[in-house]
C-alpha positions as CSV (number, residue, x, y, z in Angstrom):
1,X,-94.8,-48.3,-152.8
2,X,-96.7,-49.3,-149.6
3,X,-100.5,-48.7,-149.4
4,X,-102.6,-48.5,-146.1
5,X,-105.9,-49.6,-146.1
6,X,-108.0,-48.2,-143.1
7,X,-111.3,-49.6,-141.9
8,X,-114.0,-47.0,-142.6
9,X,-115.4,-47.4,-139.4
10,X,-111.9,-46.7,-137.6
11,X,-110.9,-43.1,-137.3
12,X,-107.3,-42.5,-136.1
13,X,-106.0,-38.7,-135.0
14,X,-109.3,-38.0,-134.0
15,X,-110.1,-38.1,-130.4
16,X,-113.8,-39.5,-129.3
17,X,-115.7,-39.1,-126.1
18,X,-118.9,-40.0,-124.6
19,X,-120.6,-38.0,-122.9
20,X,-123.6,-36.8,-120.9
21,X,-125.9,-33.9,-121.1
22,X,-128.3,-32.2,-118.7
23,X,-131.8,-31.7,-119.1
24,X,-132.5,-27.9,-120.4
25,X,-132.6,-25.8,-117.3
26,X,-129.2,-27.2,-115.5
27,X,-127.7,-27.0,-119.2
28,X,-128.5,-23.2,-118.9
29,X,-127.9,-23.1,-115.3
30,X,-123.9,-23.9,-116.1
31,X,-124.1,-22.0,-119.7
32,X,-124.8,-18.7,-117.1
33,X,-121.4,-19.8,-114.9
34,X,-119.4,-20.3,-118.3
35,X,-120.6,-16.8,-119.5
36,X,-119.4,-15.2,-116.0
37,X,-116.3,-16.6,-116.4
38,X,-116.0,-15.2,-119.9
39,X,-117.1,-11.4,-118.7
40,X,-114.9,-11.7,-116.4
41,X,-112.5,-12.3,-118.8
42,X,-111.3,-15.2,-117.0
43,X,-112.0,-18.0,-119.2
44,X,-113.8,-18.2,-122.7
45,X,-112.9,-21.9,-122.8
46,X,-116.2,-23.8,-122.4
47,X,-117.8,-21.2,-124.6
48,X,-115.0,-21.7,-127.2
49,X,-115.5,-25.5,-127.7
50,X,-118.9,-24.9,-129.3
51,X,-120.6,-27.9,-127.4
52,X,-123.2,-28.1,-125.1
53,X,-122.9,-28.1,-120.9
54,X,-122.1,-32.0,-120.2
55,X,-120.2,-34.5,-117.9
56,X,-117.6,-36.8,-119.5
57,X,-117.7,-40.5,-119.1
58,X,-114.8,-41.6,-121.4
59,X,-112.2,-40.2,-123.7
60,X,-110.7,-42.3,-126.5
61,X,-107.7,-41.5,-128.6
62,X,-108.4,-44.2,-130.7
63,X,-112.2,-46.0,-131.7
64,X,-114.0,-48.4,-134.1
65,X,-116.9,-46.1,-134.1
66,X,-119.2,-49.0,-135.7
67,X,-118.3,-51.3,-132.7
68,X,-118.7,-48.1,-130.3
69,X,-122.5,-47.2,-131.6
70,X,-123.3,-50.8,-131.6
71,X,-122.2,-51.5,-128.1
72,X,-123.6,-47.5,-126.8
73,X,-126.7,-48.5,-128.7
74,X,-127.1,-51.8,-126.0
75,X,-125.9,-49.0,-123.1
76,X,-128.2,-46.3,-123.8
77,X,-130.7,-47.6,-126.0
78,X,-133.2,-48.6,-122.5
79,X,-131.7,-46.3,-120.3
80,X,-134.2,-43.7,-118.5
81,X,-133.3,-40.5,-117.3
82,X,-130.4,-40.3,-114.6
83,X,-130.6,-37.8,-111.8
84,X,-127.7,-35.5,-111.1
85,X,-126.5,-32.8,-108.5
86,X,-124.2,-30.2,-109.1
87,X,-123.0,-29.3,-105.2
88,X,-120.2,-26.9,-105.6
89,X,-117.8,-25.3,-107.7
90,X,-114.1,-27.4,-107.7
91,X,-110.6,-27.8,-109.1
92,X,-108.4,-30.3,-110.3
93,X,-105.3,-28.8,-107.8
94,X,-103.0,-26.1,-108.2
95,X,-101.2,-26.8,-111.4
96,X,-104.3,-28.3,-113.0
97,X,-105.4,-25.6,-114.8
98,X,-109.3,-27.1,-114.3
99,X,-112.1,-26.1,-112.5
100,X,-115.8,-27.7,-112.3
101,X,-119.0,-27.9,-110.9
102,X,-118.5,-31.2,-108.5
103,X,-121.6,-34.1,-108.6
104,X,-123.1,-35.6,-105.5
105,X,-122.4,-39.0,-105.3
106,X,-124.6,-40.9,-108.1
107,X,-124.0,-44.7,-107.5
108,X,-125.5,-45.3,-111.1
109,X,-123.8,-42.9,-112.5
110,X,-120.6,-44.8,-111.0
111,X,-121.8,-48.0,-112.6
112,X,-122.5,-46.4,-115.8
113,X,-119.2,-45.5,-115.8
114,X,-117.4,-48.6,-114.9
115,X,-119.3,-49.9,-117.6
116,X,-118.3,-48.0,-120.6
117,X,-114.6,-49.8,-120.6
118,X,-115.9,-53.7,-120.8
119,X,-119.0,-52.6,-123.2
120,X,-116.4,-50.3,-125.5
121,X,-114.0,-52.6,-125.2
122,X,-110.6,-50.1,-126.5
123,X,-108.3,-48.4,-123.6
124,X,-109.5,-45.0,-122.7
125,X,-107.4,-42.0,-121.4
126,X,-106.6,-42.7,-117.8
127,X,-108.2,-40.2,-116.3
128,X,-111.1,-42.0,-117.5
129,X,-110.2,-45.3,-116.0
130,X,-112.8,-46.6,-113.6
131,X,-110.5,-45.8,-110.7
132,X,-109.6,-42.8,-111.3
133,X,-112.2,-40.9,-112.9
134,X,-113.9,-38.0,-111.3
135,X,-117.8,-37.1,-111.8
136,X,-117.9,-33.6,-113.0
137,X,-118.7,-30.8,-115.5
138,X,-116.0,-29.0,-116.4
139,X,-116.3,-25.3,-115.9
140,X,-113.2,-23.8,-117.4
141,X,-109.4,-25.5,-118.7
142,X,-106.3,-24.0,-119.3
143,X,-106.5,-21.5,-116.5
144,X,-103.0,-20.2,-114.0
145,X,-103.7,-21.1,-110.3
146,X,-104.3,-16.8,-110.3
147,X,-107.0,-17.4,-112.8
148,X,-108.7,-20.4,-110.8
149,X,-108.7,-18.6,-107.4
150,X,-110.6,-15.8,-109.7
151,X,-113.1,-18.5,-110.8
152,X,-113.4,-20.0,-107.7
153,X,-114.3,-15.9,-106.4
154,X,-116.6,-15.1,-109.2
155,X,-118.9,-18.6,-109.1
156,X,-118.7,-19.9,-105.4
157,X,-120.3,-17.5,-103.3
158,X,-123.7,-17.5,-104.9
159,X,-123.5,-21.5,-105.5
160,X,-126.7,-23.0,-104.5
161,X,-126.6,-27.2,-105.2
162,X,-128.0,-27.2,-108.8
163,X,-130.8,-30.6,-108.7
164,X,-131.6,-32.2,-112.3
165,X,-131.1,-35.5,-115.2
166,X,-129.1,-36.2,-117.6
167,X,-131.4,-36.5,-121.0
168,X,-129.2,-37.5,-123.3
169,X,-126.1,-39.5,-124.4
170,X,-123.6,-38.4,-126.9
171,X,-120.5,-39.9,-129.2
172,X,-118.2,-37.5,-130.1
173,X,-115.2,-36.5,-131.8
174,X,-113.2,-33.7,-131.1
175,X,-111.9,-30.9,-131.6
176,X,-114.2,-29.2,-133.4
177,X,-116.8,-31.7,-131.5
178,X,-118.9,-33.2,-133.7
179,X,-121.7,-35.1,-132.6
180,X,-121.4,-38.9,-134.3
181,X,-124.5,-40.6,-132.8
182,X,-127.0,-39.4,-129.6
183,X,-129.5,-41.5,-127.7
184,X,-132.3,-39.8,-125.7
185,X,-133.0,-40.9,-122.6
186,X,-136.9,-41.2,-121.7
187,X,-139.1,-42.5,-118.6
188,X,-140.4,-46.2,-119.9
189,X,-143.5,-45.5,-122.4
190,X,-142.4,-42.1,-123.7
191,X,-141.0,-41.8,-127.4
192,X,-137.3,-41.8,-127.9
193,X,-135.5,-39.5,-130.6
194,X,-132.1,-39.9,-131.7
C-alpha cells in the first residue's frame, strides 16, 4: 500500500487566481452590462460565477497557497489604490467565445503584472504570461461568434469610457470561487481591512 502525503498548504485540482476588483461604482457599472447580457438572454455567465466584477492578473493550476499569501502579502500589503479605465467593449476573436470591457493602457498595472510570476514564483496559465496577457474584465465566456456580435450590439452603442480604482486584491480558488485571502488597498494614512 502506497500513502501520499500532501502539504496542507498545497492544493492540487483546484485552480487559483489573483485578481483585481473595482471600487463600488465601476463594480456596478459592469454588474449593469452583465445583467443586459443576461435579459437578453445572451449570456448568464458572469452572473453565474457568483463573484464580483474584476480584472485577472494570474491564473494557477497549481499553488502553495502559504507561499502565495506570504509573497501577495509583500505585493499588496503597501499598495495604494490603482486607477483604471474601462474604454470599450472587446473580444478575444471569432472562435474565442469571450468578450470584455478593454483597459486603457495602465503602465503600473503592466508592472504589477509582470510582477506576480517572479514574486509567486509557480508557472501560471499562458495566457497569463507577462507577454501575452491582456488587461481586461471579462464580460461574458462561452458565447458562438452569433452570440458575441449580439453582445457587442447590446453593450457598445451606449459605451461611454468608464474612469475608476481598483480597491482591492483577491486569492482565489475556483470554481465555486472562493475567496482565500484579500488585501485592501488605501491612500497612505488610511486604515487597511483585510
Amino acid at each position: 500500500m502506497t500513502f501520499l502525503l500532501i502539504s496542507p498548504c498545497y492544493v492540487a485540482g483546484m485552480a487559483f487566481a489573483v485578481t483585481l476588483l473595482f471600487d463600488s461604482e465601476t463594480a456596478a457599472a459592469i454588474a449593469a452590462r452583465w445583467a443586459l447580457l443576461a435579459e437578453a438572454s445572451v449570456s448568464r455567465s458572469m452572473l453565474d460565477l457568483g463573484y464580483r466584477p474584476h480584472v485577472t492578473l494570474a491564473v494557477y493550476d497549481e499553488l502553495d497557497i502559504e507561499a502565495a499569501v506570504a509573497a501577495l502579502d509583500r505585493t499588496f500589503g503597501d499598495l495604494n489604490p490603482i486607477p483604471v479605465a474601462l474604454t470599450g467593449f472587446a473580444t478575444f476573436g471569432a472562435g474565442s467565445g469571450v468578450c470584455y470591457a478593454a483597459l486603457g493602457p495602465s503602465p503600473e498595472l503592466v508592472s504589477l503584472q509582470a510582477g506576480l510570476s517572479s514574486v509567486i514564483g509557480a508557472p501560471c496559465r499562458p495566457h497569463y504570461e507577462p507577454a501575452s496577457w491582456t488587461p481586461h474584465c471579462t464580460l461574458a465566456v462561452g458565447l458562438s461568434d452569433a452570440a458575441m456580435d449580439r453582445a457587442r450590439g447590446l453593450v457598445e452603442p451606449d459605451w461611454r469610457c468608464l474612469a475608476g480604482r481598483f480597491e482591492a486584491a483577491d486569492l482565489v480558488e475556483f470554481e465555486p470561487v472562493v475567496s482565500r485571502r484579500r488585501w485592501a488597498l488605501a491612500p497612505p494614512g488610511s486604515s487597511r481591512t483585510p
